[in-house]
Kinemage of the C-alpha trace (Angstrom):
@kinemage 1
@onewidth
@group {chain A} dominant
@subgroup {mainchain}
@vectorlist {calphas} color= white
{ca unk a 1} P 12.378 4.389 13.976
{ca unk a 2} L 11.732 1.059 12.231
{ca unk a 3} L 10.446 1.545 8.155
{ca unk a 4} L 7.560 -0.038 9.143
{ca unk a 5} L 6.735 2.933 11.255
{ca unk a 6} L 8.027 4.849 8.203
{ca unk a 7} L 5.675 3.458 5.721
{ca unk a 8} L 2.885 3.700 8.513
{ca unk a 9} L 3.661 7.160 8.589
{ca unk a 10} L 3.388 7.868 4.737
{ca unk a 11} L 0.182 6.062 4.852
{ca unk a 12} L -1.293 8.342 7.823
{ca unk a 13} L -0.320 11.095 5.442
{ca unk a 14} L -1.956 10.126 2.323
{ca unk a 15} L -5.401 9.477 4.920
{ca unk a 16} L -4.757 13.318 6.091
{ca unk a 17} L -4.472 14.727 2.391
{ca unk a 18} L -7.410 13.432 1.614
{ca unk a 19} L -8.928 14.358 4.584
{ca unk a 20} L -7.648 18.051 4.181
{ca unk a 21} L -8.890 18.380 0.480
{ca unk a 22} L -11.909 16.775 1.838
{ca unk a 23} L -11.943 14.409 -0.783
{ca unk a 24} L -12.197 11.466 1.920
{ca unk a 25} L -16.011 11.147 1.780
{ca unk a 26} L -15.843 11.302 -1.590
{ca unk a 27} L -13.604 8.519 -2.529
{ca unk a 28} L -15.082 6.346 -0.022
{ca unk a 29} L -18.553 6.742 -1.829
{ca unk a 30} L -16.890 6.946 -5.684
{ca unk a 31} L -14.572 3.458 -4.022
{ca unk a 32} L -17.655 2.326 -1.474
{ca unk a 33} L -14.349 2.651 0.914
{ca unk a 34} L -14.481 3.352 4.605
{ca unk a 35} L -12.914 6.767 5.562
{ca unk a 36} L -10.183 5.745 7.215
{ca unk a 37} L -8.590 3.858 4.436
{ca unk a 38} L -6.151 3.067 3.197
{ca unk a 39} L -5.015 0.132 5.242
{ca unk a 40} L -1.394 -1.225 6.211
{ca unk a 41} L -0.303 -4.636 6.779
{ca unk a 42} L 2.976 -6.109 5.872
{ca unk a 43} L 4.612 -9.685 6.383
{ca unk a 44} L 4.861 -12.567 4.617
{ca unk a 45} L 2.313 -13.576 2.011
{ca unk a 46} L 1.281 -16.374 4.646
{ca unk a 47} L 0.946 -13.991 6.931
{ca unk a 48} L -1.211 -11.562 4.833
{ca unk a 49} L -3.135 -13.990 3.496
{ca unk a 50} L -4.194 -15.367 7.731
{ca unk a 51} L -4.414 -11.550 8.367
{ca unk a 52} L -7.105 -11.037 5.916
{ca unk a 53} L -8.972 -14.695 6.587
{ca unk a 54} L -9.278 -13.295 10.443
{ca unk a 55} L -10.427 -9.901 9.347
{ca unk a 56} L -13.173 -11.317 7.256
{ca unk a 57} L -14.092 -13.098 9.809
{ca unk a 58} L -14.634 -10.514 11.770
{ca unk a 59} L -17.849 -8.220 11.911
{ca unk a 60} L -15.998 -5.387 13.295
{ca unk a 61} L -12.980 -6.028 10.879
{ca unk a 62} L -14.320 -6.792 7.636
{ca unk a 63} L -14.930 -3.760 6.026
{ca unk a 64} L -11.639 -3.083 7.351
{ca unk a 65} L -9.416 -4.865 4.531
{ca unk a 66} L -9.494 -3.162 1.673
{ca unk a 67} L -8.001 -0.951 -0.231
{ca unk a 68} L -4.784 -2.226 1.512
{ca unk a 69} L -1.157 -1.167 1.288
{ca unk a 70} L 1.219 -4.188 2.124
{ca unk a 71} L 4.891 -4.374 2.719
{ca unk a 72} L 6.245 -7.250 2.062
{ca unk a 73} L 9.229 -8.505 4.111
{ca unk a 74} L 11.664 -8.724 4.870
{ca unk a 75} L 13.108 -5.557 4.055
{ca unk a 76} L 17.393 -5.364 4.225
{ca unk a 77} L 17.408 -1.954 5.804
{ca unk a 78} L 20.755 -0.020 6.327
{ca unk a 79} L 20.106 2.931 9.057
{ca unk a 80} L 22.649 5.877 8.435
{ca unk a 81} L 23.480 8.830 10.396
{ca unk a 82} L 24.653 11.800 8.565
{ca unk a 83} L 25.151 15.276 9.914
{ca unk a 84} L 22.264 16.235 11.916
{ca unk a 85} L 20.197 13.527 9.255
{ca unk a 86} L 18.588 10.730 9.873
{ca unk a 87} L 18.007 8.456 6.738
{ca unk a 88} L 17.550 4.454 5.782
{ca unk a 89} L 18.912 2.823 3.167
{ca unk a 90} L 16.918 -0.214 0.931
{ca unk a 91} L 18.032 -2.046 -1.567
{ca unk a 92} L 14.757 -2.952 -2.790
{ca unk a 93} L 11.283 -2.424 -1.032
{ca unk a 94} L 8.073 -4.155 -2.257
{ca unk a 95} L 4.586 -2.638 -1.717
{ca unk a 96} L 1.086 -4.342 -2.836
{ca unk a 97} L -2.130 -1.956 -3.079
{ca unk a 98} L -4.513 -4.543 -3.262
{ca unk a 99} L -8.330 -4.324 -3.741
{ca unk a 100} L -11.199 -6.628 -3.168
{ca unk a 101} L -12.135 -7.824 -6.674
{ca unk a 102} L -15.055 -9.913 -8.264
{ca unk a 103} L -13.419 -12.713 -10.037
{ca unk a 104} L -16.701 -13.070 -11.899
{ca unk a 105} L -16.355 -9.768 -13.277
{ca unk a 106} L -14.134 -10.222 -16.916
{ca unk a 107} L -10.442 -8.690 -17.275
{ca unk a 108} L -11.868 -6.019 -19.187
{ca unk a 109} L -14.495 -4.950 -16.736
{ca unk a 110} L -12.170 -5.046 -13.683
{ca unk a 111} L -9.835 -3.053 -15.621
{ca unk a 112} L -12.085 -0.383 -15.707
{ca unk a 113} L -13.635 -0.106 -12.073
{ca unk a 114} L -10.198 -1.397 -10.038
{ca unk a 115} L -7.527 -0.216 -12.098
{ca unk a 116} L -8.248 3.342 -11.394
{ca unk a 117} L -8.336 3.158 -7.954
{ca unk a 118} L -5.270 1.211 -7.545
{ca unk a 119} L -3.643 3.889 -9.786
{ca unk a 120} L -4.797 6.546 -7.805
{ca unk a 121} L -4.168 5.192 -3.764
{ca unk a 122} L -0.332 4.213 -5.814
{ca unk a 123} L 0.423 8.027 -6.997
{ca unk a 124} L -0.944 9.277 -3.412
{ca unk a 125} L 1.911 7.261 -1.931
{ca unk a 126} L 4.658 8.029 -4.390
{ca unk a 127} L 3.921 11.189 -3.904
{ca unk a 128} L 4.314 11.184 -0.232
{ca unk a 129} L 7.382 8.878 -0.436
{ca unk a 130} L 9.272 11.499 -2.842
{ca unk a 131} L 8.639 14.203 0.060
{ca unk a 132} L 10.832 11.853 2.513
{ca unk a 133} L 13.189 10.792 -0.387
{ca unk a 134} L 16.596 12.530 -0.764
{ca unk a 135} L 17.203 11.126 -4.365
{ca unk a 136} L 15.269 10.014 -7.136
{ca unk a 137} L 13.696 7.142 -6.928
{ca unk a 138} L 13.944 4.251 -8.970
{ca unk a 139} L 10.529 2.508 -9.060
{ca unk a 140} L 8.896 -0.581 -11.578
{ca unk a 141} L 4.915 -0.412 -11.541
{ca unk a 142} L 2.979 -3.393 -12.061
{ca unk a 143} L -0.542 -3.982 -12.691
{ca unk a 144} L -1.538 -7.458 -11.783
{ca unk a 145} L -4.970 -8.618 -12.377
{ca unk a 146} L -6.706 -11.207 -10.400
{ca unk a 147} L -5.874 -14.522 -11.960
{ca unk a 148} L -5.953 -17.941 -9.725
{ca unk a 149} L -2.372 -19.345 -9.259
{ca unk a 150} L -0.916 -16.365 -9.209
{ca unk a 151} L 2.260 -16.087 -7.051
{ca unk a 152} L 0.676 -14.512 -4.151
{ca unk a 153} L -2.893 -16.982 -4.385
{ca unk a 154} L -4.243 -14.977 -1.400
{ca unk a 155} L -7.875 -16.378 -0.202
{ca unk a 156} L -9.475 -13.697 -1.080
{ca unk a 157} L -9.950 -12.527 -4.530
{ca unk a 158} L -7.847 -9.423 -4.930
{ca unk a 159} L -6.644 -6.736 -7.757
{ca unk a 160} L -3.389 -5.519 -7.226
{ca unk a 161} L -0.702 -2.636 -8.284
{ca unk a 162} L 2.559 -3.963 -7.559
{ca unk a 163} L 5.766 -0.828 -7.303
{ca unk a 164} L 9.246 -2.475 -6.678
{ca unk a 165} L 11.836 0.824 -5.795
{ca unk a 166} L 15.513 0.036 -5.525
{ca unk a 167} L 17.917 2.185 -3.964
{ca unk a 168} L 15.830 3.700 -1.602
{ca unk a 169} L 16.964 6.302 0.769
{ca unk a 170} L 14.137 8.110 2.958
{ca unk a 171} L 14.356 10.428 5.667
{ca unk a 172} L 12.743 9.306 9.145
{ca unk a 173} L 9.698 10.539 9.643
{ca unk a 174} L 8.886 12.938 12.819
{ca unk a 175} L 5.570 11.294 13.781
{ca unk a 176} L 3.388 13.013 16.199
């Protein structure tokens, strides 16, 4: 199993705990979210950035984009066998949470209606991630407003949550 299909797997989870609380419907209304988000991409930010450009070009796709989990790669992964254990090894793994922002709307304003939801689809996913996680995990969270320039200048206007863990080890997933 590739941790792509690992972090696929902890995103299909977070979808099926809200689902099971039956909070879906409600997010998606309180978040004007589709049901079956949140969405995963990963790549390069060139990538990404074409990914989402194609999407929103798409009628079918386009309310497909956001919220969006994104891995960033590459990942140095180093796959372990232990007795009767599966587990990888990262050094460092990057994931984005990115919303669809107004960059009309002031800091202060954004703050207010994106930040919450970025916090909230992040602590869904740690909390997942701990479940596969043999050890504690080191992790750096980063709010990062939309600004233009930034370091990852995607096309489309976007509010992000930034977590950087080192010294990751996760079990693999059994994905049905």
């Amino acid at each position: 199993m590739h941790i792509i299909e690992i972090i696929s797997g902890i995103i299909d989870e977070v979808k099926a705990d809200l689902l099971n609380a039956g909070q879906a419907e409600a997010t998606a209304n309180l978040y004007n979210f589709p049901n079956d988000a949140p969405y995963f991409d990963y790549g390069s930010w060139i990538e990404i950035d074409k990914n989402l450009i194609e999407k929103g070009k798409s009628n079918t796709y386009k309310s497909q984009r956001f919220p969006l989990i994104f891995l960033r790669l590459p990942v140095t992964v180093e796959k372990n066998v232990t007795t009767g254990s599966k587990y990888y090894r990262l050094n460092s793994l990057e994931l984005y949470f990115f919303v669809e922002t107004d960059e009309k709307k002031s800091t202060q304003w954004r703050n207010d209606n994106k930040k919450p939801t970025l916090i909230a689809l992040t602590d869904a996913f740690l909390y997942r991630l701990k479940k596969h996680s043999e050890y504690e995990l080191i992790i750096q969270e980063t709010y990062i407003p939309y600004m233009e320039g930034t370091a990852f200048a995607l096309s489309t206007p976007v509010d992000c949550m930034k977590i950087t863990i080192t010294d990751l080890t996760i079990t693999e997933l059994c994905l049905t």
